[in-house]
N, C-alpha and C positions, 0 to 999 in steps of 0.2 A: 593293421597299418593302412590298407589297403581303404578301408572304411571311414577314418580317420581324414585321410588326404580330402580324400571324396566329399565328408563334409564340410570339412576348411573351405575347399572351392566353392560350393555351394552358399555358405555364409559370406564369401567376398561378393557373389552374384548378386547376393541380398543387398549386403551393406555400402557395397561403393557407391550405386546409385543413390540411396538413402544420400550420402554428403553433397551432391549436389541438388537432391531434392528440398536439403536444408540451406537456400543463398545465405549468406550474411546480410542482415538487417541494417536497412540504411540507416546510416548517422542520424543522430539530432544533433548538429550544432548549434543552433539558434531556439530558444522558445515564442521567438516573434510571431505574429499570429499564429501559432498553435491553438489551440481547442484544449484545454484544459478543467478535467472535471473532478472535484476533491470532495467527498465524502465528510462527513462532519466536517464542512467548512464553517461552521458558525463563531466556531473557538477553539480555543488552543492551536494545536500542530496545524488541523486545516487551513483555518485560518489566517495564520501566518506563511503557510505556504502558498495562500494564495495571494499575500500581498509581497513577496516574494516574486513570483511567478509575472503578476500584473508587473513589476518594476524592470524585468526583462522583456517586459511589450506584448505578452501573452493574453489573449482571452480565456476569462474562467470564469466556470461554471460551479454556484456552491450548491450544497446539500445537504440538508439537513431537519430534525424534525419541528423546531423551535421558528413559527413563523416571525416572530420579532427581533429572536435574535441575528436570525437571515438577513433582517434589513440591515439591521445596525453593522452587520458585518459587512454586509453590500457596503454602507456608505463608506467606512472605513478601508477598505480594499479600494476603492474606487479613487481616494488621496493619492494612489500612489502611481497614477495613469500615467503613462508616458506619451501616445498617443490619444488623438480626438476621438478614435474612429473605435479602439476598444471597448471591449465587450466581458460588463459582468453582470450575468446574470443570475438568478437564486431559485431553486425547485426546493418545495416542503415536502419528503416524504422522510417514513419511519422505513430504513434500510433492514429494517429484521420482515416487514410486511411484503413478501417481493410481489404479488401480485399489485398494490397500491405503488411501489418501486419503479414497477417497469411501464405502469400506466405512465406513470412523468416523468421518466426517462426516455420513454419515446418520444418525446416533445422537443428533445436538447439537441437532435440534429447531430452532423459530422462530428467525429472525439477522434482529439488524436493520443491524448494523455489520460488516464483515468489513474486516481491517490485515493486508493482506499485508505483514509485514515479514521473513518468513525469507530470508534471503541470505547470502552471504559478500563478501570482497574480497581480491583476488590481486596483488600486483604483479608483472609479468614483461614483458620484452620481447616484442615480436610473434612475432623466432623462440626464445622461449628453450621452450614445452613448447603443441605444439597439443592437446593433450588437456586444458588450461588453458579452451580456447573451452567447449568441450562441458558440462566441470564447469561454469562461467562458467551458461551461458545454461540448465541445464539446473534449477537450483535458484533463480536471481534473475527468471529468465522465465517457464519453465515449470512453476516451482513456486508461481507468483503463478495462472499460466493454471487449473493444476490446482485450487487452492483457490476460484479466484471460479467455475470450469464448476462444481464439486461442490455450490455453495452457493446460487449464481443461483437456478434452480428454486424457492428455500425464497421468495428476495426476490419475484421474479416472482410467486409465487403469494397472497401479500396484498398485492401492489402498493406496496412500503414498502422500503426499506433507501439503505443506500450502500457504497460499495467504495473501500478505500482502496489503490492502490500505492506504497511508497517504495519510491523510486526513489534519488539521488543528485547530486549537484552536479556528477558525472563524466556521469549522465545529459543533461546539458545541453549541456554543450563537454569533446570528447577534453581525457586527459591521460598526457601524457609516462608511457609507463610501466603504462600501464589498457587495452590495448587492449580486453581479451577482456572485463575489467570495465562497460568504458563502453559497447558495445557491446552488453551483457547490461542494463542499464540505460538506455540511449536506447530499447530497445526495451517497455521499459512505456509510455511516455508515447503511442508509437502507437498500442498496446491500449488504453491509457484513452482518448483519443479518438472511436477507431470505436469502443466497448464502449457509449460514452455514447447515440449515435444510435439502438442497438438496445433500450437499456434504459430511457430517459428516459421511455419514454412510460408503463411501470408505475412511475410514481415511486421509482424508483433513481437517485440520482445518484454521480462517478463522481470521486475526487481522486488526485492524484500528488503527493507530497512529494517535493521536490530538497533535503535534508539535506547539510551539508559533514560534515567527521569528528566524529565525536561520541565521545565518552569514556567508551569499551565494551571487554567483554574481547576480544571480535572486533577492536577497533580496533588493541590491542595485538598483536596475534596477528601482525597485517597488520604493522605498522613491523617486523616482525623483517626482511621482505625487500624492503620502502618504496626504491625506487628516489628520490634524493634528487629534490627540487625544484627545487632551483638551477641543473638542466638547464633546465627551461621558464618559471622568472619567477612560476610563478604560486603564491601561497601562500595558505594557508587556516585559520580561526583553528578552533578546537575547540570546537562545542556541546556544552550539556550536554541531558539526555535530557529535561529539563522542557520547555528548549525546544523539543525535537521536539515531545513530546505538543499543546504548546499553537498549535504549525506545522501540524499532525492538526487538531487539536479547529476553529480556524479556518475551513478549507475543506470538515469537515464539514458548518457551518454553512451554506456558500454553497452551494448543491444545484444550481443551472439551467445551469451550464456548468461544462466539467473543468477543476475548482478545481486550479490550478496554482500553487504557493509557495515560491520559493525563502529558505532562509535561509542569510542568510551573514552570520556573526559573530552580532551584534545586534537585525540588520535582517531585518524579514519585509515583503517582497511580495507581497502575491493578486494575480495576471494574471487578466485573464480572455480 
């Protein structure tokens, strides 16, 4: 018993200081000149969250691999200015290449926000092509890993920012059909986790959006080879890209634990 108390004491020694080691991360009420950097901003989800973002007065930064589609999306993001003075500007790199990543990432200056949302979605059975995994994890995972390693240092170093993963609704429970996908996607939500413990204490905090299908070219792309549904029961209505942003914009707000949201159809959840 005697040994027992002893270490109780011992781990309060530890852990009290640890909760003030951890302050509460300050509010973002506003995205008005903020620094906002999205990840596959050229279309779909990024895209639209950055004309989003831009329409609450925010400066943003897109990314992505497609230099033409960059502009076109610059001009389009850029309708939606509210002021003179904002700022959108477009970097071309391939977020799976991080050494080319962080060469043009270093160019982009103060970040307060980084939206990892570049990714894809594959349907295929488990044995239909394992070079599915690879692609799979190497742009939904490690192209999330690559963008927050290249950018961190900017957060850390005025002790301010947040990071955002969208992840998927596949992130949350396998689906018939997803293996290489879901797989590639549960694995952000363990990075946002441990990411949180490391980074919390410079006022970074750390969110996962779980989105169901949302009404994008990429979404389209995907139904061409959509293993049907009616194998597994489980069916999913179609967001639209507002509501991602305002699923985003949400958990940005909540800073002090990994803001986790699922939406489905209508309905938004914050877990914490």
């Amino acid at each position: 018993m005697f040994y027992i108390i002893l270490m109780l004491i011992v781990l309060a020694i530890i852990c009290i200081p640890l909760i003030f080691w951890f302050p509460p991360c300050k509010k973002i009420d506003s995205l008005s000149k903020l620094h906002i950097v999205i990840t596959g901003g050229s279309s779909g989800i990024g895209k639209a969250l950055a004309m989003e973002a831009v329409k609450r007065q925010a400066d943003v930064s897109l990314l992505a691999r497609n230099k033409t589609k960059l502009e076109n999306a610059r001009k389009e993001v850029e309708e939606y200015k509210i002021l003179e003075n904002q700022e959108i500007n477009t970097f071309c790199a391939d977020v799976t290449d991080y050494n080319q990543l962080s060469n043009v990432l270093s160019e982009v200056g103060s970040v307060d926000i980084l939206i990892n949302c570049a990714g894809m979605a594959k349907a295929e059975l488990f044995e239909d092509n394992l070079s599915t995994y690879k692609q799979l994890m190497d742009l939904n995972y490690f192209g999330s890993v690559n963008a927050t390693f290249s950018l961190l240092p900017k957060m850390k170093a005025k002790r301010f920012g947040h990071i955002v993963f969208v992840s998927s609704m596949a992130g949350q429970l396998g689906i018939f059909g997803y293996a290489g996908y879901s797989a590639s996607k549960f694995a952000l939500r363990g990075l946002a986790e441990t990411l949180l413990m490391e980074v919390r204490p410079y006022g970074i905090g750390v969110s996962v959006a779980f989105p169901p299908d949302t009404e994008t070219p990429g979404f389209k792309e995907e139904n061409k080879d959509k293993v049907i549904y009616e194998t597994t029961g489980i069916l999913f209505d179609i967001a639209s890209v507002q509501e991602i942003f305002l699923l985003c914009l949400l958990f940005v707000a909540r800073r002090n634990s990994v803001s986790q949201c699922l939406c489905w159809s209508f309905f938004t959840l914050d877990c914490r």
